[in-house]
DSSP file (Angstrom, degrees, kcal/mol; ACC not computed):
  #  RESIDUE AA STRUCTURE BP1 BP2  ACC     N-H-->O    O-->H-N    N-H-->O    O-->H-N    TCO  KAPPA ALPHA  PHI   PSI    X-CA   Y-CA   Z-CA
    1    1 A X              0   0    0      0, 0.0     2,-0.7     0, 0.0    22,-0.2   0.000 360.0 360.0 360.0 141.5   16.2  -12.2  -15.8
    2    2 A X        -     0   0    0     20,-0.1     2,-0.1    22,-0.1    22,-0.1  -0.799 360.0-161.2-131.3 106.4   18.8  -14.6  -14.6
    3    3 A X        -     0   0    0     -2,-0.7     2,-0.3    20,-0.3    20,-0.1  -0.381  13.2-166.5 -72.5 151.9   21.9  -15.4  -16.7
    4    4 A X        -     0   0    0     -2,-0.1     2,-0.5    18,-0.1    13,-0.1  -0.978  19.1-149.9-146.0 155.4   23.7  -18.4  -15.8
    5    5 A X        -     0   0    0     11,-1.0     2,-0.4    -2,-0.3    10,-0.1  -0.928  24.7-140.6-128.6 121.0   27.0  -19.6  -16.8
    6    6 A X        +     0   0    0     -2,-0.5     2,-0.3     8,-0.1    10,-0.1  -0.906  33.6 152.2-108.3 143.2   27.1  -23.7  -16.8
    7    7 A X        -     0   0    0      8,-0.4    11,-0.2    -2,-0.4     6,-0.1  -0.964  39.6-117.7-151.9 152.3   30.0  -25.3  -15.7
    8    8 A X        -     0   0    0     -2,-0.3     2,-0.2     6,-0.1     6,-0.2  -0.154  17.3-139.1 -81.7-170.2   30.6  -28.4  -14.2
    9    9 A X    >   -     0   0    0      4,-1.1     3,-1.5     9,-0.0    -1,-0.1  -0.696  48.1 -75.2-139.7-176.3   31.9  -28.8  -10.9
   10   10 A X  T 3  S+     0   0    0      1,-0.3    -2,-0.1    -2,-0.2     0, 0.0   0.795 130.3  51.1 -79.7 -10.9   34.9  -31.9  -10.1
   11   11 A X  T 3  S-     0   0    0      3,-0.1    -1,-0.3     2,-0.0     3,-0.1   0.562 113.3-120.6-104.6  19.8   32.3  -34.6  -10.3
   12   12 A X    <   +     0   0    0     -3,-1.5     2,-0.2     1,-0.3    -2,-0.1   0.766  65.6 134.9  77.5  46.2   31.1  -33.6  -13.3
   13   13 A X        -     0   0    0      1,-0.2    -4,-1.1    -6,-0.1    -1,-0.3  -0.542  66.8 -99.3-104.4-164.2   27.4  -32.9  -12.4
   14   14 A X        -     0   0    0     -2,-0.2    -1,-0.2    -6,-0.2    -6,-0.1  -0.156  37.6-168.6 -96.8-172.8   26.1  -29.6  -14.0
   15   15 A X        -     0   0    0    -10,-0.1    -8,-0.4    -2,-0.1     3,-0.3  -0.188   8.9-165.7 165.3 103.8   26.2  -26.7  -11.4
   16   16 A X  S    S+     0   0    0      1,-0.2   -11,-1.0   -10,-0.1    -1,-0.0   0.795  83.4  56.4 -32.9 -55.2   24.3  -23.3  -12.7
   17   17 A X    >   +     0   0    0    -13,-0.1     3,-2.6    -3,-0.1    -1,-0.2   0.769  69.9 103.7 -59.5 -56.8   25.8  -21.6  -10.1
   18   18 A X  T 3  S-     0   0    0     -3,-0.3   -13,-0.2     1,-0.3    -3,-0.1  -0.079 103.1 -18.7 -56.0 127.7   29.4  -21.6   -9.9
   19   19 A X  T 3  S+     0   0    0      1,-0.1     2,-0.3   -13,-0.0    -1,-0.3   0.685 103.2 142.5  31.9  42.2   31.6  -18.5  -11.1
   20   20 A X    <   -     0   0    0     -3,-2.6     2,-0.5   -15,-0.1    -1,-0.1  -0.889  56.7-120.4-110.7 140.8   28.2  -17.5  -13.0
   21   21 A X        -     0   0    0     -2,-0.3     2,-0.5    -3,-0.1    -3,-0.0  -0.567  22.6-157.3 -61.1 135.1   27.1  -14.0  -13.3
   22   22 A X        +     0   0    0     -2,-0.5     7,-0.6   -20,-0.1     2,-0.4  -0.959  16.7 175.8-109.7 113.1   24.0  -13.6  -11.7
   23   23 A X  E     -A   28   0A   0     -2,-0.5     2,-0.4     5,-0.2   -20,-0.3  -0.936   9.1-177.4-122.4 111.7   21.6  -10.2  -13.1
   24   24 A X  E >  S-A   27   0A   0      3,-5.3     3,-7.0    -2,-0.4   -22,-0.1  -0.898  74.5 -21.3-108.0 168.6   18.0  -10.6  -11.1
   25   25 A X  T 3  S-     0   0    0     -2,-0.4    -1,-0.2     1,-0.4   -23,-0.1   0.400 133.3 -41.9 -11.3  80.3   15.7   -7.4  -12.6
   26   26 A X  T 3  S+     0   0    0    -25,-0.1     2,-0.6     1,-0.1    -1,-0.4   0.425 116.2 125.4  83.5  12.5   18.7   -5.3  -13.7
   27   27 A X  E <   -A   24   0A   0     -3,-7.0    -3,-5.3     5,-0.0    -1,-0.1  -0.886  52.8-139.1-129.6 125.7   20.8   -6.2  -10.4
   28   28 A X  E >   -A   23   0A   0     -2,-0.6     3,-0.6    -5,-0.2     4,-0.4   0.097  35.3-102.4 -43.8 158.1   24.1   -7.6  -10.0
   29   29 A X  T >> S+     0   0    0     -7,-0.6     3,-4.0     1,-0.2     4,-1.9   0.996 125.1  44.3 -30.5 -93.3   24.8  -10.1   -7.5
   30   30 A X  H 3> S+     0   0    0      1,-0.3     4,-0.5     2,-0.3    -1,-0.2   0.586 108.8  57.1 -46.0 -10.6   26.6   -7.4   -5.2
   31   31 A X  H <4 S+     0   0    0     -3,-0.6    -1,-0.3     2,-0.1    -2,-0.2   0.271 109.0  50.0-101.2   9.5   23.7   -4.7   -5.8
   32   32 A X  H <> S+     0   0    0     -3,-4.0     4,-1.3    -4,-0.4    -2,-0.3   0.589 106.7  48.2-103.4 -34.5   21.4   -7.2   -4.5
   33   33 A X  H  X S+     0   0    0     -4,-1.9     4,-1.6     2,-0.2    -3,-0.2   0.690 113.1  57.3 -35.7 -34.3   23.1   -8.3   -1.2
   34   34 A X  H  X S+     0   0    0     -4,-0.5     4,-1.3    -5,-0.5    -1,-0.1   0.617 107.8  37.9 -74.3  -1.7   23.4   -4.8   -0.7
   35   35 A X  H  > S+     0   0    0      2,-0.1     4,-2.0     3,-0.1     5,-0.2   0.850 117.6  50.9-105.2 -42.2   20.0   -3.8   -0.8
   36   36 A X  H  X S+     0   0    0     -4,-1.3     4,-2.0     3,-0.2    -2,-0.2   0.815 109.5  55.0 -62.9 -24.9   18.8   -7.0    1.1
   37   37 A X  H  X S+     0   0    0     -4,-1.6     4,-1.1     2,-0.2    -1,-0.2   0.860 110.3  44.4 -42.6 -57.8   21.5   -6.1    3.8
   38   38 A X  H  X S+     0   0    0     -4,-1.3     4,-1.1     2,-0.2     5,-0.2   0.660 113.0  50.3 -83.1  -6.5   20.1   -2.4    4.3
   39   39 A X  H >X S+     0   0    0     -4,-2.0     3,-3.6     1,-0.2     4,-2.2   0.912 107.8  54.3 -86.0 -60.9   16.7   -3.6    4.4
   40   40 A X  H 3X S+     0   0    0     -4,-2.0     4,-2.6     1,-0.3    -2,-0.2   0.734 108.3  45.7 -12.3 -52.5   17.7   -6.1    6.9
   41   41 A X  H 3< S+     0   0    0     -4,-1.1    -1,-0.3     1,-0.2    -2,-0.2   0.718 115.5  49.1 -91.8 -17.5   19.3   -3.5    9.3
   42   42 A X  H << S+     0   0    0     -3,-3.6    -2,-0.2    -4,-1.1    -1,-0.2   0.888 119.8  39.9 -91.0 -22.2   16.0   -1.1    8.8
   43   43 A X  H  < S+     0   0    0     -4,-2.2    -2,-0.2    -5,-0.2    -3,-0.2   0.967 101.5  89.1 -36.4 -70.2   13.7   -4.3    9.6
   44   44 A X  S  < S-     0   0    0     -4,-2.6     2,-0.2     1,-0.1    -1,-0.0   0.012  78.6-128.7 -83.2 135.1   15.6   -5.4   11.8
   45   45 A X        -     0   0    0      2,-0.1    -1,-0.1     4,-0.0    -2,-0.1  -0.592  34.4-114.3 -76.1 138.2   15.4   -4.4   16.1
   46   46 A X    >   -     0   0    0     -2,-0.2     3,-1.0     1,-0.1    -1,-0.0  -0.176  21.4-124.5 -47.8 160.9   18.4   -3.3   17.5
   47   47 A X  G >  S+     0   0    0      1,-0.2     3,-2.7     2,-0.2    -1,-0.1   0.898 109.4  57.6 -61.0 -44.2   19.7   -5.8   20.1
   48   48 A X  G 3  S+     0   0    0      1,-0.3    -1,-0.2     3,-0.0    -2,-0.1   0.539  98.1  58.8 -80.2  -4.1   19.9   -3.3   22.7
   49   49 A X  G <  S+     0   0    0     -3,-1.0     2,-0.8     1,-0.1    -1,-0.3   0.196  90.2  83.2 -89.3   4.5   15.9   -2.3   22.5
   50   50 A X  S <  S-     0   0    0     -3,-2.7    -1,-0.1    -5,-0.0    65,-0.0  -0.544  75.6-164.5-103.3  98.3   15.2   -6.1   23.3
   51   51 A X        -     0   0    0     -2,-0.8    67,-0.1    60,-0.2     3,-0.1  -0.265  15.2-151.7 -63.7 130.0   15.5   -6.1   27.2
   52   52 A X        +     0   0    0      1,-0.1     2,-0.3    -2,-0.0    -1,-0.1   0.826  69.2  32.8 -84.9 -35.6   15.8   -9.1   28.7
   53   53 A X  S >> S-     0   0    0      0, 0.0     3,-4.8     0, 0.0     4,-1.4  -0.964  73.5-115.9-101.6 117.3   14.2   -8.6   32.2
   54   54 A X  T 34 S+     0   0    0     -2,-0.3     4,-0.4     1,-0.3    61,-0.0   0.343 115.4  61.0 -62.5  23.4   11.2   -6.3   33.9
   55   55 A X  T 34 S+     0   0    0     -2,-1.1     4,-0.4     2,-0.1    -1,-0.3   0.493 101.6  49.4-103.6 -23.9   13.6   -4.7   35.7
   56   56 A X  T <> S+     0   0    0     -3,-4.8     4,-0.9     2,-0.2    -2,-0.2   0.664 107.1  54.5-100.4  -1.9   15.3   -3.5   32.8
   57   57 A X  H  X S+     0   0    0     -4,-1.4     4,-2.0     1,-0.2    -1,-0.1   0.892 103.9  51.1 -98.8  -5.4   12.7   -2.3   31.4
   58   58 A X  H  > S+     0   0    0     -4,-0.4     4,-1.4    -5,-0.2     5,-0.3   0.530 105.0  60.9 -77.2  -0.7   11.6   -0.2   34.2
   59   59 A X  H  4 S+     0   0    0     -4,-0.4     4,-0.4     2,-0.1    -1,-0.2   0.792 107.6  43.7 -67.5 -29.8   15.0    1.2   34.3
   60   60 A X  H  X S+     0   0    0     -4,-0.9     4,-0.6     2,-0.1    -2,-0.2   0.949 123.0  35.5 -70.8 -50.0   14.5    2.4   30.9
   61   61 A X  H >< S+     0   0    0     -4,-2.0     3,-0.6     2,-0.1     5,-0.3   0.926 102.2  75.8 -58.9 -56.1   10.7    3.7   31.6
   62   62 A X  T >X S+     0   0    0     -4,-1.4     4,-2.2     1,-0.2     3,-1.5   0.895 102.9  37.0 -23.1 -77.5   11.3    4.9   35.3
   63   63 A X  H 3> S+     0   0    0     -4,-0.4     4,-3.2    -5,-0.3    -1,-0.2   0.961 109.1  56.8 -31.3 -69.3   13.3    8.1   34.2
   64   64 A X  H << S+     0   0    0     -3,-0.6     4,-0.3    -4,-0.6    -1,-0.3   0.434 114.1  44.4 -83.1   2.4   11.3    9.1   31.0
   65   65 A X  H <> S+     0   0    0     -3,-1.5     4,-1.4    -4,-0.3    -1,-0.3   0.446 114.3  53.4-122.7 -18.7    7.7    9.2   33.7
   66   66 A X  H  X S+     0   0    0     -4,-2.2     4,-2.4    -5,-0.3    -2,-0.2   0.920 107.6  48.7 -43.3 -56.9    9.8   11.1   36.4
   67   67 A X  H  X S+     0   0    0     -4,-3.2     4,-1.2    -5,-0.4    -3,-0.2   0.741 114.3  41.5 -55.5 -40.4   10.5   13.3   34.0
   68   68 A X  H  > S+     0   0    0     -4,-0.3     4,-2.2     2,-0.2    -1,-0.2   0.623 111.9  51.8 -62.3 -38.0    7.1   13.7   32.9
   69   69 A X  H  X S+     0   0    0     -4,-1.4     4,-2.7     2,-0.2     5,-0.4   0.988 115.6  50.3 -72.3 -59.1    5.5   13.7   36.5
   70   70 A X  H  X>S+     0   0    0     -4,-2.4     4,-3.2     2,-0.2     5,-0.6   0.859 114.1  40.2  12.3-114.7    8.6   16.9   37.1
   71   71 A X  I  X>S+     0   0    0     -4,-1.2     4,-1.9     1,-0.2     5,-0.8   0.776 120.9  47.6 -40.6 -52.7    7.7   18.8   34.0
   72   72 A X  I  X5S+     0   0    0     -4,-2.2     4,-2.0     3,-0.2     6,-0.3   0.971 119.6  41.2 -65.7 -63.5    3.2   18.1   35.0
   73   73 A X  I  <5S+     0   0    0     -4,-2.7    -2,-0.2     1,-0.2    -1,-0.2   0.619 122.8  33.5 -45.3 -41.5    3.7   19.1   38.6
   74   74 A X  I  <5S+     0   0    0     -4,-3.2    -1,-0.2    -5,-0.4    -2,-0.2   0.730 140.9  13.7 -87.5 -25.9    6.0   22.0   38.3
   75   75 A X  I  <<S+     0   0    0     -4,-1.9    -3,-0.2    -5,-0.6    18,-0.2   0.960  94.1 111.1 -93.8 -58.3    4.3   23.3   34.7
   76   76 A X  S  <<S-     0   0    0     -4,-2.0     3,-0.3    -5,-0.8    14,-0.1   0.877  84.1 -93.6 -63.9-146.3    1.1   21.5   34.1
   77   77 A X  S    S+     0   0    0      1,-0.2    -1,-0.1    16,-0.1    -4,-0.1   0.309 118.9  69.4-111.9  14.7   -2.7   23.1   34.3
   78   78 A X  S    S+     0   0    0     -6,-0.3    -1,-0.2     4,-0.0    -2,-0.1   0.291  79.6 109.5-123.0  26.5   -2.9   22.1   37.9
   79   79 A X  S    S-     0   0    0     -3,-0.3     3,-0.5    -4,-0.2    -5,-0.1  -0.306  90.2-103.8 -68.3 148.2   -0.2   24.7   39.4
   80   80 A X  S >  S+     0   0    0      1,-0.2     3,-1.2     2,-0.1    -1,-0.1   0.498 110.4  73.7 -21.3 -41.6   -0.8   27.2   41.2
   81   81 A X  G >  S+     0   0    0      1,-0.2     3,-2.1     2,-0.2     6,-0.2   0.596  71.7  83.7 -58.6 -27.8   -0.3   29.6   37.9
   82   82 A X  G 3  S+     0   0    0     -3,-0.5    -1,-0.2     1,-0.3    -2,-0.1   0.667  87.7  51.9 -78.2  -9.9   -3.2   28.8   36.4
   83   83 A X  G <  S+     0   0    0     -3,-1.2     2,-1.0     1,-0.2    -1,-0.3   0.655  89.5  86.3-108.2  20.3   -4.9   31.3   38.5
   84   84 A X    X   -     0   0    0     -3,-2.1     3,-1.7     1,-0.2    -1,-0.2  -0.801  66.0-151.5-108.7 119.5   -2.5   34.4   37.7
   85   85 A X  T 3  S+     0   0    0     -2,-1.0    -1,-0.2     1,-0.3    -3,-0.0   0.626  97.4  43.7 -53.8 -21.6   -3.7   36.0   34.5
   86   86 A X  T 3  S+     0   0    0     -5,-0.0    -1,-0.3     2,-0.0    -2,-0.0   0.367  80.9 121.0-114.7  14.4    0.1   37.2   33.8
   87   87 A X    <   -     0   0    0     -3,-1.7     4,-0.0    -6,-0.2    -5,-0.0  -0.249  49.9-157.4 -61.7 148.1    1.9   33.7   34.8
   88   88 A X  S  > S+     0   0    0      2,-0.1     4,-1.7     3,-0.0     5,-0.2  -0.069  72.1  99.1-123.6  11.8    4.0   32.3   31.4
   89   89 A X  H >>  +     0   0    0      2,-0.2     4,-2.0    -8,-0.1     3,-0.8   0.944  66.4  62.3 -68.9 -55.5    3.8   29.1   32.8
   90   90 A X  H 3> S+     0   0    0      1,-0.3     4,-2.3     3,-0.2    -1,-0.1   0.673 107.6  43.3  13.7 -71.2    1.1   28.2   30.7
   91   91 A X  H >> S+     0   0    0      2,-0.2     4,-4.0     1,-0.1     3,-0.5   0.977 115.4  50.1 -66.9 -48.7    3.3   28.7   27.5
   92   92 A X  H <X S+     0   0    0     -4,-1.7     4,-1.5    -3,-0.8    -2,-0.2   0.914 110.4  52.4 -39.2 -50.2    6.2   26.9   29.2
   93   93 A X  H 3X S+     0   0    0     -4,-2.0     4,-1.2     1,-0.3    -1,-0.3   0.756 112.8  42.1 -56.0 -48.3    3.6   24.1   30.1
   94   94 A X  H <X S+     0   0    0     -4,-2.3     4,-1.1    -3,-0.5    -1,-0.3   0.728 118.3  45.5 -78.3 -35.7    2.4   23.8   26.3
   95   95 A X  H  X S+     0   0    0     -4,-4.0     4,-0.6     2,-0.2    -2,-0.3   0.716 110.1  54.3-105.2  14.9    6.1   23.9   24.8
   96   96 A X  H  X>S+     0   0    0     -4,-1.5     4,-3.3    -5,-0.2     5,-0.8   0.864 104.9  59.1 -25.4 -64.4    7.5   21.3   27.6
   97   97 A X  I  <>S+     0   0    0     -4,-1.2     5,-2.2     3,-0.2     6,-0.2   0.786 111.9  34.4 -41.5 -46.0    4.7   19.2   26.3
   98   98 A X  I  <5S+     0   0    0     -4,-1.1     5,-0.3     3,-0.2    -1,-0.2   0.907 120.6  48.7 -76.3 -37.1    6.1   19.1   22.8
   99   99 A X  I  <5S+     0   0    0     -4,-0.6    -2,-0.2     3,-0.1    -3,-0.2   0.975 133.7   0.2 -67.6 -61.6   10.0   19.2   23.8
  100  100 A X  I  <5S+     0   0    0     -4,-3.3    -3,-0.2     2,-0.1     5,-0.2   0.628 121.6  51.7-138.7 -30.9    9.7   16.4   26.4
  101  101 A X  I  ><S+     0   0    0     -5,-0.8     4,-4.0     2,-0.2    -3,-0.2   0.936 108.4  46.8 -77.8 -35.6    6.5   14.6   27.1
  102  102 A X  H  ><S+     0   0    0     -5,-2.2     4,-1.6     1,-0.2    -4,-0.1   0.917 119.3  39.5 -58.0 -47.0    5.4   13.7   23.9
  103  103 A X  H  > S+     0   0    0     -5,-0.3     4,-0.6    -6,-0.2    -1,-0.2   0.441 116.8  53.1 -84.9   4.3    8.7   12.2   22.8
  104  104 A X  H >> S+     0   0    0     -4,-0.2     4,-1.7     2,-0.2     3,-1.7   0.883 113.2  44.6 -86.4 -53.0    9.0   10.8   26.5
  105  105 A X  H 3X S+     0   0    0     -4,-4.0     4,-0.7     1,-0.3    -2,-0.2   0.810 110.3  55.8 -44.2 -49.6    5.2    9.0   26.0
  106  106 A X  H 3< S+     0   0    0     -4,-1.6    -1,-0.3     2,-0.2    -2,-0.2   0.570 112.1  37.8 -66.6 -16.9    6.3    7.9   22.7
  107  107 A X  H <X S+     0   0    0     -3,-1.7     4,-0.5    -4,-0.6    -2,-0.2   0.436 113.9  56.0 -55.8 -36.9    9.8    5.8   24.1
  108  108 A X  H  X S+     0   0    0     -4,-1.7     4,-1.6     1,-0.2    -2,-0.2   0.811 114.3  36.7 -88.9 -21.2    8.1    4.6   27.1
  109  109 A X  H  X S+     0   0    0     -4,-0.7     4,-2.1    -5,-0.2    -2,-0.2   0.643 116.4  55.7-100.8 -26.0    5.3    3.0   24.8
  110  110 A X  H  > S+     0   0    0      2,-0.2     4,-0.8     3,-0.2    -2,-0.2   0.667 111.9  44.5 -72.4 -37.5    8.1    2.1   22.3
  111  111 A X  H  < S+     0   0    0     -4,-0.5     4,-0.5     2,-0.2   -60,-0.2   0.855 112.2  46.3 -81.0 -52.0    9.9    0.3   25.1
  112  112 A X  H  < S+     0   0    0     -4,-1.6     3,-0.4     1,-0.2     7,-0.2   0.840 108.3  56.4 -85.6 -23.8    7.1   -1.7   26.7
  113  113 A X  H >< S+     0   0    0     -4,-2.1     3,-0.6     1,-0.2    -2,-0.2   0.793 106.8  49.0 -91.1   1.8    5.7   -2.9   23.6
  114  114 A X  T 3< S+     0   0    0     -4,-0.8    -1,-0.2     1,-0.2    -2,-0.1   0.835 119.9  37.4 -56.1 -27.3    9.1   -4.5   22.4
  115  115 A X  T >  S+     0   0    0     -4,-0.5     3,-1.9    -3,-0.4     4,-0.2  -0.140  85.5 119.1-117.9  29.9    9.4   -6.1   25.4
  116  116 A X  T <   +     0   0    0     -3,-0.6    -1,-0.1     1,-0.3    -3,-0.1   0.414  67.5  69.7 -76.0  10.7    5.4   -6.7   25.7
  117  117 A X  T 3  S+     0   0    0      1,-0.1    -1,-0.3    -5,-0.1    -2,-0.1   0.808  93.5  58.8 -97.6 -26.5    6.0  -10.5   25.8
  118  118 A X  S <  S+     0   0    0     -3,-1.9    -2,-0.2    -6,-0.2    -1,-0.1   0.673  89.4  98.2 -66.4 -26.0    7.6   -9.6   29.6
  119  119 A X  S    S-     0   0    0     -4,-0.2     2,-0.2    -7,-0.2   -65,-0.0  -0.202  74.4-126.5 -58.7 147.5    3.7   -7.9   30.9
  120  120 A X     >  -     0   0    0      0, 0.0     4,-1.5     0, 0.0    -1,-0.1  -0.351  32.3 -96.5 -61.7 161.4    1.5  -10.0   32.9
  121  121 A X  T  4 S+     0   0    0      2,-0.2    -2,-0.1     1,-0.2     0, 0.0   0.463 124.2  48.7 -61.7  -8.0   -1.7  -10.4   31.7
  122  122 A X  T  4 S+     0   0    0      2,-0.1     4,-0.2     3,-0.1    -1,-0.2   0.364 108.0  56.8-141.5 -30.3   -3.2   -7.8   33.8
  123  123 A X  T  > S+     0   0    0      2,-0.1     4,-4.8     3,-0.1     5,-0.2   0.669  91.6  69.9 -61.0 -40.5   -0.5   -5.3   32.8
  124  124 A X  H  X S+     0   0    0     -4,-1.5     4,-0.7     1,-0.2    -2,-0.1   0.705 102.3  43.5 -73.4 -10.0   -1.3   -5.7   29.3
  125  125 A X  H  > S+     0   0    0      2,-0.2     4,-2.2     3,-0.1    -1,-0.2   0.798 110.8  56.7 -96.8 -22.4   -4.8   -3.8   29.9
  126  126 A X  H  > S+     0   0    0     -4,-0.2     4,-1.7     1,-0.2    -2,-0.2   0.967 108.5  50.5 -63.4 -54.8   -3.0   -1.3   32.0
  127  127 A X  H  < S+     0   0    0     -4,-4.8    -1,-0.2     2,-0.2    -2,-0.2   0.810 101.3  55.9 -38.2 -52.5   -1.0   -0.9   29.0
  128  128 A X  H >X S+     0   0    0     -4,-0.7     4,-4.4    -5,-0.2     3,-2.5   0.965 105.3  54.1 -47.8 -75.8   -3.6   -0.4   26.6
  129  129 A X  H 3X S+     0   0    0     -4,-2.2     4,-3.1     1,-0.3    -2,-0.2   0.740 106.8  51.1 -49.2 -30.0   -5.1    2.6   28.6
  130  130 A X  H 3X S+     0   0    0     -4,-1.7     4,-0.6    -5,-0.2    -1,-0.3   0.290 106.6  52.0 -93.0  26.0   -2.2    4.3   28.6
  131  131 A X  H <> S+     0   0    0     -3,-2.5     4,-2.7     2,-0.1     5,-0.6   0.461 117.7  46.3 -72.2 -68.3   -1.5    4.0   24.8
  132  132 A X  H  X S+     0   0    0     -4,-4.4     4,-1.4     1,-0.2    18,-0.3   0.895 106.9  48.4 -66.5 -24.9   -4.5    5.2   24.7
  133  133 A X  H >X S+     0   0    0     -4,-3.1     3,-1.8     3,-0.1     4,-1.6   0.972 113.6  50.9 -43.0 -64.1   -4.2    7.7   26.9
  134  134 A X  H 3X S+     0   0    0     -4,-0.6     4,-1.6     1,-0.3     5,-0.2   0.691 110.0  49.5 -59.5 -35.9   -0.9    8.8   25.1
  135  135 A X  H 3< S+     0   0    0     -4,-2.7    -1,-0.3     2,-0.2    -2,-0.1   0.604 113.0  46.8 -83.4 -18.1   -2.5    8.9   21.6
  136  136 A X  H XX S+     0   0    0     -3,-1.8     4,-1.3    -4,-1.4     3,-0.7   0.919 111.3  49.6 -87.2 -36.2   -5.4   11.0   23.0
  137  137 A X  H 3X S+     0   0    0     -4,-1.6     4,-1.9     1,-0.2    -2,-0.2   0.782 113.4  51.2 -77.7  -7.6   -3.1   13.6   24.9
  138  138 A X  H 3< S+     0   0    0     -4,-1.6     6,-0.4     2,-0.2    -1,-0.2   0.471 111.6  45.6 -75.9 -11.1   -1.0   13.9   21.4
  139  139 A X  H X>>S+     0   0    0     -3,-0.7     5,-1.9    -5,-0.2     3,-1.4   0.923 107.1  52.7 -88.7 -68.2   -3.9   14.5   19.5
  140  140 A X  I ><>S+     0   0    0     -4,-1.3     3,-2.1     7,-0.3     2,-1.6   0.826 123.8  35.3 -26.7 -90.6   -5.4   17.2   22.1
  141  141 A X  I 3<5S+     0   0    0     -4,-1.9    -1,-0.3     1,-0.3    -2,-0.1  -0.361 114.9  51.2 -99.4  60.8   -1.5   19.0   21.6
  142  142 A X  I <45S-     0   0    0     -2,-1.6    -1,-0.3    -3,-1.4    -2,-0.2  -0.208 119.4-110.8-140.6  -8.2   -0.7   18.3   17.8
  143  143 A X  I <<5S+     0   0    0     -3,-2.1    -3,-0.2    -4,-0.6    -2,-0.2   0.699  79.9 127.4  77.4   7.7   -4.3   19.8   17.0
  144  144 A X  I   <S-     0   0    0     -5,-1.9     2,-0.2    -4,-0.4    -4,-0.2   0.587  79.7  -5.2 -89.5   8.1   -5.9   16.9   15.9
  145  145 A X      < -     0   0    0     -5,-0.7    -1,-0.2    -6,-0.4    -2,-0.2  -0.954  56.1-136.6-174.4 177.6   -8.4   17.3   18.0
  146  146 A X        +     0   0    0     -2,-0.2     2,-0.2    -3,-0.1    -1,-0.1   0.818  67.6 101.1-102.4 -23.3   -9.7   19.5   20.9
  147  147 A X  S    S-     0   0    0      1,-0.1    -7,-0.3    -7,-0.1    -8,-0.1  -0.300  73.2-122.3 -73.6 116.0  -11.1   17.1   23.4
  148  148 A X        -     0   0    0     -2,-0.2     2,-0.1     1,-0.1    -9,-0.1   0.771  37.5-160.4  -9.8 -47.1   -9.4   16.1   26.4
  149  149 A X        -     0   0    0     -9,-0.1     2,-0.5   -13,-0.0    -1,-0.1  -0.367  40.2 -26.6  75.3-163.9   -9.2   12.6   26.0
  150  150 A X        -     0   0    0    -18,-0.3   -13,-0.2   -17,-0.2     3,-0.1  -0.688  65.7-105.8 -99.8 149.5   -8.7   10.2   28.6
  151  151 A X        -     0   0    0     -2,-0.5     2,-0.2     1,-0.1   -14,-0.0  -0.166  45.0 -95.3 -48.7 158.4   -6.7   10.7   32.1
  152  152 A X        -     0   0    0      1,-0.1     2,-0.7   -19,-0.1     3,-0.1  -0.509  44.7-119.1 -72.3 142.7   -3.2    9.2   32.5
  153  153 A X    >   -     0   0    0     -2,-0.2     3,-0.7     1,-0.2    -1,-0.1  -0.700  17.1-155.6 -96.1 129.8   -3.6    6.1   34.1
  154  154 A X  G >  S+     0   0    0     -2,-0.7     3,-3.1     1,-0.3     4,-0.5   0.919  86.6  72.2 -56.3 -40.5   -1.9    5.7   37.5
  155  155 A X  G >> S+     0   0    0      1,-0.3     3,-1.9     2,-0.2     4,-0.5   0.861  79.6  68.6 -49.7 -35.4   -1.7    2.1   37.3
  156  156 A X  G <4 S+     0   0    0     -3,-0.7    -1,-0.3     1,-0.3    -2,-0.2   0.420  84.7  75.3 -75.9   5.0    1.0    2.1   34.5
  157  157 A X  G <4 S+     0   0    0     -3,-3.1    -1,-0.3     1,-0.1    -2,-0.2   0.564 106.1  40.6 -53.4 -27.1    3.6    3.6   37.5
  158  158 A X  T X4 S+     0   0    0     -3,-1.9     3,-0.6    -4,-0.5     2,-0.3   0.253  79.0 111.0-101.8  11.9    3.4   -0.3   38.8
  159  159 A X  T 3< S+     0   0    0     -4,-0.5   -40,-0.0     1,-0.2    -3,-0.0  -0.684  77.9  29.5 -87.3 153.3    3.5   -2.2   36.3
  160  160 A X  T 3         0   0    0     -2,-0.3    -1,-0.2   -42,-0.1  -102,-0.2   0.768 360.0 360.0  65.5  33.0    6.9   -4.1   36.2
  161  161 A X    <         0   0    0     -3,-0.6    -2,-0.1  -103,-0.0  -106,-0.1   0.358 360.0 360.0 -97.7 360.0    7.4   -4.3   40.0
């Protein structure tokens, strides 16, 4: 409901508006800028996740698949460890995964598809497979599913060169 207060204005037309309370479904003026404000700021992307350049967004990515290759190389299921029955990498290897690759997969995917208007066409399928890659190797190690999925795709190390 919307109460209005009429008053004229100095050339004497009507104007609804002016010094009127305004109540829209039980909210004041000011409880209704504030609620359209904070929805605004959760809508809205910050400025500083829209990257202006493919070079900054492979600075941003570069790291977080370093980090990953790191953590696969030294930990992963293709070590050396895998064939000594009393190795703990294994476990390391599984809670690495949770600590730092998953949340790495999800930021690097986070990253390029804000800034997915910067891909080439030819990138954008490269992309794809490694979403999907990322969403099968989070299933495999969240328990949603047992199967392997598909391999990480090398090509998404070049894209944005």
């Amino acid at each position: 409901m919307i109460k209005n207060q009429k008053q004229t204005s100095g050339d004497h037309s009507v104007n609804y508006m002016a010094g009127g309370d305004i109540v829209i479904n039980g909210l004041t003026r000011e409880e209704l800028l504030s609620l359209l404000e904070e929805h605004s700021k959760r809508e809205a992307i910050p400025q500083e996740e829209l990257l202006s350049t493919r070079e900054d967004v492979k600075e941003v990515i570069a790291p977080l698949f370093e980090e990953n290759s790191h953590i696969f190389h030294t930990y992963g299921p293709m070590t050396e460890e895998r064939f000594n029955p009393e190795s703990e990498m294994p476990e390391q290897w599984l809670r690495k995964i949770q600590d730092f690759i998953l949340p790495n997969n999800r930021k690097i995917v986070e990253t390029i598809e804000r800034n997915k208007k910067l891909l080439l066409d030819f990138e954008n399928d490269i992309f794809t497979k490694f979403k999907q890659h990322v969403d099968d190797f989070e299933a495999k190690h969240t328990g949603k599913t047992k199967a392997n999925g598909t391999t990480f795709p090398e090509d998404i190390l070049l894209i944005l060169e």
